[in-house]
Residue frames as qw, qx, qy, qz and C-alpha x, y, z in Angstrom:
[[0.000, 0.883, 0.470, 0.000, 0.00, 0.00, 0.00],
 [0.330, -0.691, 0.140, 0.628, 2.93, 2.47, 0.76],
 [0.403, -0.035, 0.633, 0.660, 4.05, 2.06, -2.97],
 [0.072, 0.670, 0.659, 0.334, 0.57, 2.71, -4.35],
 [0.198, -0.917, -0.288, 0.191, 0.31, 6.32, -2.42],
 [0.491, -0.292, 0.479, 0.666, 4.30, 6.75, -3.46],
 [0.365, 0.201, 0.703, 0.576, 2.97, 6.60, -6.98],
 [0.010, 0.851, 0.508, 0.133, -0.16, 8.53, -6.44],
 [0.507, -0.690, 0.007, 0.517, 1.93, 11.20, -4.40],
 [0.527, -0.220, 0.431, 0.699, 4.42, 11.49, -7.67],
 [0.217, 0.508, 0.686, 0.474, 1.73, 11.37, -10.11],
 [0.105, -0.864, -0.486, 0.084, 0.25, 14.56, -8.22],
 [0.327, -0.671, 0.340, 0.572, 3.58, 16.55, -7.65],
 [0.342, -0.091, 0.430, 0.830, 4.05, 16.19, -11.57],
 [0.151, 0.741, 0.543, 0.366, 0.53, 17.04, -12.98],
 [0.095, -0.941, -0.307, 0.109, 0.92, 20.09, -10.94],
 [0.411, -0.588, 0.245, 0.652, 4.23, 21.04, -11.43],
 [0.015, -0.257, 0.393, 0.883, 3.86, 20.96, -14.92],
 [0.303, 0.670, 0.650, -0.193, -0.06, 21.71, -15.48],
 [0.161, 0.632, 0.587, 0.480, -1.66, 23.71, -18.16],
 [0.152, -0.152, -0.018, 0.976, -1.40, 28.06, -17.97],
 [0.267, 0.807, 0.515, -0.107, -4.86, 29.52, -18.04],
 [0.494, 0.531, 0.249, 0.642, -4.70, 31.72, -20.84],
 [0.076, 0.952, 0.113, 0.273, -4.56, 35.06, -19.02],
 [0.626, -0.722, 0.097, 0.280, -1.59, 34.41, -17.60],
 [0.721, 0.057, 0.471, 0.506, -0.24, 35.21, -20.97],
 [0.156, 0.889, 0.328, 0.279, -2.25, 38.44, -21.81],
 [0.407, -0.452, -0.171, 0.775, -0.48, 41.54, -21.56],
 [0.231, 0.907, 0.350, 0.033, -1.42, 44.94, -22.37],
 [0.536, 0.093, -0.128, 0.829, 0.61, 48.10, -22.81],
 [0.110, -0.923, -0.355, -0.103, -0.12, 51.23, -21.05],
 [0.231, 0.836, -0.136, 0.479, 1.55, 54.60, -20.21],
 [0.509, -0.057, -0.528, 0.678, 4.42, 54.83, -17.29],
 [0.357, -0.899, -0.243, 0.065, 3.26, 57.03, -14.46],
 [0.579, -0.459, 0.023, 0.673, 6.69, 58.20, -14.12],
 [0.501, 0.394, 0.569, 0.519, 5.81, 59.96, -17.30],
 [0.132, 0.188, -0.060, -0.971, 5.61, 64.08, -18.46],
 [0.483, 0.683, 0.390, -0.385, 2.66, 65.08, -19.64],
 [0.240, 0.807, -0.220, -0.493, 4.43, 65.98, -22.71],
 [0.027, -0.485, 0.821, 0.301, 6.02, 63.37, -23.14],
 [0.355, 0.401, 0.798, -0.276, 2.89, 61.18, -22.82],
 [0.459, 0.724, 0.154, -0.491, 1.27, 63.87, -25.43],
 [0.366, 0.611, -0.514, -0.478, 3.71, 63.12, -28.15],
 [0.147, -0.113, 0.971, 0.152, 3.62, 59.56, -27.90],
 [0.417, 0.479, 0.714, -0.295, -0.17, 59.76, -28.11],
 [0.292, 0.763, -0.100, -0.568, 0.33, 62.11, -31.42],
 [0.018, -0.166, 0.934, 0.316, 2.97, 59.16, -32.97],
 [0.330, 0.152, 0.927, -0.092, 0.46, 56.41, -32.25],
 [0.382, 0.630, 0.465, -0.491, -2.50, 58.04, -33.08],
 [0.340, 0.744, -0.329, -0.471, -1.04, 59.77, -36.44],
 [0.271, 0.626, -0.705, -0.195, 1.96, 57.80, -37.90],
 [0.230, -0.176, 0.954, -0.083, 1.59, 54.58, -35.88],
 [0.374, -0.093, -0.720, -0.576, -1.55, 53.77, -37.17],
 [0.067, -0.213, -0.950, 0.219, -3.48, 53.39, -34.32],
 [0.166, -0.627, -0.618, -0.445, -7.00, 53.35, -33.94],
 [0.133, -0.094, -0.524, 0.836, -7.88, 56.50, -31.19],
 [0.205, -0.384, -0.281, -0.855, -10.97, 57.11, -32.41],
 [0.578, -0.645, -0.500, -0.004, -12.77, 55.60, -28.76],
 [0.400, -0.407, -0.236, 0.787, -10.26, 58.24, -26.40],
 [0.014, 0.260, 0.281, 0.924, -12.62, 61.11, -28.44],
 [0.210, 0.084, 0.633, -0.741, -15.17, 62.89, -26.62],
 [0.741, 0.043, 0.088, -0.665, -18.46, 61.37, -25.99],
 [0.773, 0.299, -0.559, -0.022, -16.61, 57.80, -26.81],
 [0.800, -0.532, -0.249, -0.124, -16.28, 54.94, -24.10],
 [0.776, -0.115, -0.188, 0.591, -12.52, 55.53, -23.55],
 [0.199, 0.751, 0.072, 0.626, -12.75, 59.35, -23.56],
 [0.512, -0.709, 0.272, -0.402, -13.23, 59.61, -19.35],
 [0.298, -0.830, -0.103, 0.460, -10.99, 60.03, -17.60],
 [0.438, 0.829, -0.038, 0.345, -10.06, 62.39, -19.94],
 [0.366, -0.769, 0.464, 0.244, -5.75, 62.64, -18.82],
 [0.423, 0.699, -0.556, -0.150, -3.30, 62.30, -20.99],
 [0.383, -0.313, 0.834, -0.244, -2.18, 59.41, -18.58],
 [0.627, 0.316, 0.659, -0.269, -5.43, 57.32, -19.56],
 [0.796, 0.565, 0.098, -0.195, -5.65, 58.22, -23.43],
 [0.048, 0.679, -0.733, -0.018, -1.71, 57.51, -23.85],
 [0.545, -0.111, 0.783, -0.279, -2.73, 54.33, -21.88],
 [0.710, 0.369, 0.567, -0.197, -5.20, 53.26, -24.63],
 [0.733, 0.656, -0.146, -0.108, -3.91, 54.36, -28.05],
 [0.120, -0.636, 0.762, 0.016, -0.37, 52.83, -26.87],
 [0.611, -0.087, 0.775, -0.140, -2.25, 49.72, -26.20],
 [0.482, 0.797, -0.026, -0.363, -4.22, 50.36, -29.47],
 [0.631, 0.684, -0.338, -0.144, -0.85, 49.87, -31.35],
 [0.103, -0.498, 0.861, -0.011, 1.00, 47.22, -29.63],
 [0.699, 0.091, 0.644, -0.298, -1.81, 45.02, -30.27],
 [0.569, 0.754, -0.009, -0.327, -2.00, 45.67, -33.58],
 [0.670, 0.685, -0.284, 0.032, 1.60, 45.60, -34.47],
 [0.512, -0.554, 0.647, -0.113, 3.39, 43.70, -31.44],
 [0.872, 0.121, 0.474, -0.017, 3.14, 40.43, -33.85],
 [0.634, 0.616, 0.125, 0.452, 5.18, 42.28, -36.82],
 [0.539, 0.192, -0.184, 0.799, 8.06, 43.77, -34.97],
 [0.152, -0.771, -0.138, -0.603, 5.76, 46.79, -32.85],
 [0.362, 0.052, -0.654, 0.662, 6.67, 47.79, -29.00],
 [0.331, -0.903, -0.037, -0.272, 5.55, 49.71, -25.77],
 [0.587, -0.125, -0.191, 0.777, 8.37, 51.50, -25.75],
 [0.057, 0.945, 0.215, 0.239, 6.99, 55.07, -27.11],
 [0.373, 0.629, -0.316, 0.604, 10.56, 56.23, -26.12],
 [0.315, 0.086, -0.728, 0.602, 10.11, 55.20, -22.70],
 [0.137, -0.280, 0.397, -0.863, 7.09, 56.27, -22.07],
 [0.851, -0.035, -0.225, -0.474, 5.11, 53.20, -22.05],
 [0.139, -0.378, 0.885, -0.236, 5.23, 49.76, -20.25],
 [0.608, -0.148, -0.683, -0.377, 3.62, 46.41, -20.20],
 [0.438, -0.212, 0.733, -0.476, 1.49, 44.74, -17.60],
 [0.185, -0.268, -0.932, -0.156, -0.60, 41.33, -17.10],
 [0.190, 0.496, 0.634, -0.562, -3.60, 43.52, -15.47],
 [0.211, 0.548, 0.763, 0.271, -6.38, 44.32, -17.57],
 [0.103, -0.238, -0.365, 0.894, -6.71, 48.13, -17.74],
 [0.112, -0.343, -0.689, -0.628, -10.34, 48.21, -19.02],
 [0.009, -0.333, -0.743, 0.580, -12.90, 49.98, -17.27],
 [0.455, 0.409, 0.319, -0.724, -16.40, 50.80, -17.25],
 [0.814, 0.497, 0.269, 0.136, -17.48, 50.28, -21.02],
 [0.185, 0.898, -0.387, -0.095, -13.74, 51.43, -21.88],
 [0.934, -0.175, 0.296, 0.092, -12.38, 47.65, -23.08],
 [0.166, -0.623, 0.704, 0.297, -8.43, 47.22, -24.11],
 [0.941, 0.166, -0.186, -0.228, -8.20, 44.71, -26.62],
 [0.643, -0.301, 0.695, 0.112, -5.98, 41.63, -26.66],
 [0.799, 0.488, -0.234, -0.263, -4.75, 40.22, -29.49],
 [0.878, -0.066, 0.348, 0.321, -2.50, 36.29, -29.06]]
């Protein structure tokens, strides 16, 4: 009987050691450094928005990403905006430093970040 619990014992210690990653532990977003200028935050949202090709038209007023209406928060979303887009063909969140990545979801209210694998 000792053997049989031995085995069971192992068989537990490996399924869990190497078990199956729920998928959001893989999601990551990009969003604007806090350590950031306003200014500097204002030109990265002017790249993205202009040249980079992202989409900003939901951080416009009366649009679900528009409140809170800081440079912080629409940086936040048209960064994310283009790293989703082009993070699969060579794109960053760098924005010259003024961007970073997390695993938290920064969607709120009806303001929703995509993901894109």
């Amino acid at each position: 009987m000792p053997k049989a619990l031995l085995k069971i014992v192992l068989c537990l210690l490996f399924l869990v050691s190497t078990g199956t990653k729920s998928a959001g532990e893989f999601e990551q977003w990009c969003i604007a450094d806090e350590q950031t200028s306003e200014d500097e935050l204002q030109a990265g949202i002017d790249w993205a928005c202009g040249e980079g090709g992202a989409d900003c038209s939901k951080i416009q007023v009366n649009k679900p990403c528009y409140l809170p209406n800081t440079a912080r928060d629409h940086a936040s979303y048209a960064f994310n905006d283009y790293y989703q887009k082009f993070k699969n063909n060579g794109g960053t969140c760098y924005f010259n430093g003024a961007a970073m990545i997390t695993e938290l979801d920064p969607s709120h209210n009806s303001c929703h970040y995509d993901f894109i694998p």
